[in-house]
C-alpha positions in Angstrom: 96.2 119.2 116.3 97.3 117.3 113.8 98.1 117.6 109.5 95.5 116.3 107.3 96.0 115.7 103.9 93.1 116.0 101.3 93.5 115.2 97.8 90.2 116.0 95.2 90.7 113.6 92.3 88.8 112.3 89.3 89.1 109.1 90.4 86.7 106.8 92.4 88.2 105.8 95.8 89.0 102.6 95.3 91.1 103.3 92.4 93.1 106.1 94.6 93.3 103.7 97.8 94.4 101.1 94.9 97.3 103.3 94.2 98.3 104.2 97.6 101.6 103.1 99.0 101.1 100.3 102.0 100.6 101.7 105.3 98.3 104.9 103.8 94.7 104.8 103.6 92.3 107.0 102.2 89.2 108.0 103.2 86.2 110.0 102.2 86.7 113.5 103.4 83.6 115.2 105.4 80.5 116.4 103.3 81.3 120.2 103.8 85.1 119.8 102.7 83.6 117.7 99.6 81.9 120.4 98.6 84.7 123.0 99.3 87.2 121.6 97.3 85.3 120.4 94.7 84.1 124.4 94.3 87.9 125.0 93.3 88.4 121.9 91.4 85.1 120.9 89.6 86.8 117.7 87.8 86.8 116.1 91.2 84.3 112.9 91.8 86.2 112.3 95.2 87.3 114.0 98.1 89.6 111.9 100.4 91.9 112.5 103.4 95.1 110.6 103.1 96.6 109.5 106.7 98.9 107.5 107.8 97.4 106.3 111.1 94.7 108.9 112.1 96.2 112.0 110.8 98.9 112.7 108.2 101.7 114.3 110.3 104.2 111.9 108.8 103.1 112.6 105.3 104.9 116.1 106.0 107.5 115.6 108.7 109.5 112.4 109.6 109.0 111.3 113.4 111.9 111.3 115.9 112.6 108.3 117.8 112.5 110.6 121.1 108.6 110.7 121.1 108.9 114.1 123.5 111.5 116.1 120.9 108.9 114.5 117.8 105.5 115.9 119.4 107.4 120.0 120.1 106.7 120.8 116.9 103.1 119.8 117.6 103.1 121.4 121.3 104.0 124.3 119.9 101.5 124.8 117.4 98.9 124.1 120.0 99.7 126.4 122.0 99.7 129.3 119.7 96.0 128.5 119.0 95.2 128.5 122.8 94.6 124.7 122.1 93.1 123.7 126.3 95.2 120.4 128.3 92.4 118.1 127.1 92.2 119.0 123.7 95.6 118.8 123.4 95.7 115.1 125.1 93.0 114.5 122.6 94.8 115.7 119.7 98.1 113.8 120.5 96.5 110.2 121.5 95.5 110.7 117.8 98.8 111.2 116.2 100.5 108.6 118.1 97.8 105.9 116.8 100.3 106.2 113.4 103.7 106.5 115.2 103.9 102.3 115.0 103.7 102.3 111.3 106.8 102.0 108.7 107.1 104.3 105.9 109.0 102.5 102.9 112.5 102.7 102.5 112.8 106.2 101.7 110.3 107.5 103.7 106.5 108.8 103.8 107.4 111.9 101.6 109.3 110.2 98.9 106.2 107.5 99.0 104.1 110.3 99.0 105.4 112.1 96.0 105.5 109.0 93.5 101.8 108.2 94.4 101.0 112.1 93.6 102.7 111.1 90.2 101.1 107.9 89.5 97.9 109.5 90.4 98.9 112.4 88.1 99.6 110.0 85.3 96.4 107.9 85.8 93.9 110.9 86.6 95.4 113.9 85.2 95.3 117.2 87.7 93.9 116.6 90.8 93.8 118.9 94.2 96.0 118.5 97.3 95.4 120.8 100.2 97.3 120.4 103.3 95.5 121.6 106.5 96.6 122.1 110.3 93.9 121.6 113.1 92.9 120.2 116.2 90.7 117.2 114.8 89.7 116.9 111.8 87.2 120.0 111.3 85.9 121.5 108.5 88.2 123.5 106.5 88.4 127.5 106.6 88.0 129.6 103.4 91.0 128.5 101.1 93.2 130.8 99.7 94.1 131.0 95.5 95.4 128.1 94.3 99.0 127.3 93.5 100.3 125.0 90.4 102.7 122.4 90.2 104.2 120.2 88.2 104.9 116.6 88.5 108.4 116.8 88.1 108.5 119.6 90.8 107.0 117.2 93.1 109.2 114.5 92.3 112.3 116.8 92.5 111.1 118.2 96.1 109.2 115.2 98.2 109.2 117.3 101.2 109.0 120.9 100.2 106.2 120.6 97.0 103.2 121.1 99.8 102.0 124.1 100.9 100.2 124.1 104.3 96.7 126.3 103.9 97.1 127.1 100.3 95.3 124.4 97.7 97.7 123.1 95.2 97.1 121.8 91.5 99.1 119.2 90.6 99.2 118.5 86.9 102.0 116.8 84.1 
């Protein structure tokens, strides 16, 4: 269980992992997800996952040193989903794979947020949809989707995504 991060841009993707701050990566998002989110954004040409390690927990909340106190939040949310011991051993073996690398300075939301307005300067509105799941899997029927601007995303780093709704980001 783990956040994954998808953006649906009008850019190739080379020129979004081009932008990307060191330490992210971008890749290709499953065929099925391609095809969801481009259904709600149509100006898309790529559908990525952006992660930090193999999963993009710390694109939404900064680990804790104490690796216990930094994976309850995760525990938690397993369990509510009836996650089994296995899967869940799965799921965290995954996460920790990104606990080694260094956000910049201010951290993997503040790098986060001036990529999303680069990209918004470059590419013009482009779809980011936060998920939570075990693996990666495909994603569920999305609900509406919400607008924001860039300067709302500058403004709030951590609090501009919305897990399980699509959001428009746009000038």
């Amino acid at each position: 269980m783990c956040y994954f991060l998808y953006l649906a841009s009008p850019l190739t993707l080379s020129e979004v992992r081009s932008m990307l701050p060191p330490g992210l990566t971008a890749d290709l998002a499953p065929v099925p997800d391609q095809q969801t989110l481009k259904a709600i954004h149509p100006d898309a040409q790529t559908v990525a996952r952006i992660l930090s390690g193999r999963c993009s927990c710390d694109l939404v909340r900064e680990r804790l040193a104490d690796e216990r106190a930094d994976e309850r939040h995760l525990r938690e949310r397993y369990r509510s989903l009836g996650l089994t011991r296995p899967a869940m051993i799965a799921a965290f073996e995954r996460h920790r794979r990104g606990a080694t690398l260094r956000a910049t300075k201010e951290g993997w939301p503040v790098a986060l947020s001036r990529f999303v307005a680069e990209h918004a300067r470059n590419a013009g509105p482009s779809l980011y949809h936060l998920d939570f799941s075990p693996e990666p899997a495909p994603l569920a029927r999305l609900a509406s989707v919400r607008q924001v601007s860039v300067p709302l995303v500058s403004a709030t780093p951590e609090g501009w995504l919305a897990e399980g709704k699509p959001t428009l980001v746009a000038r």
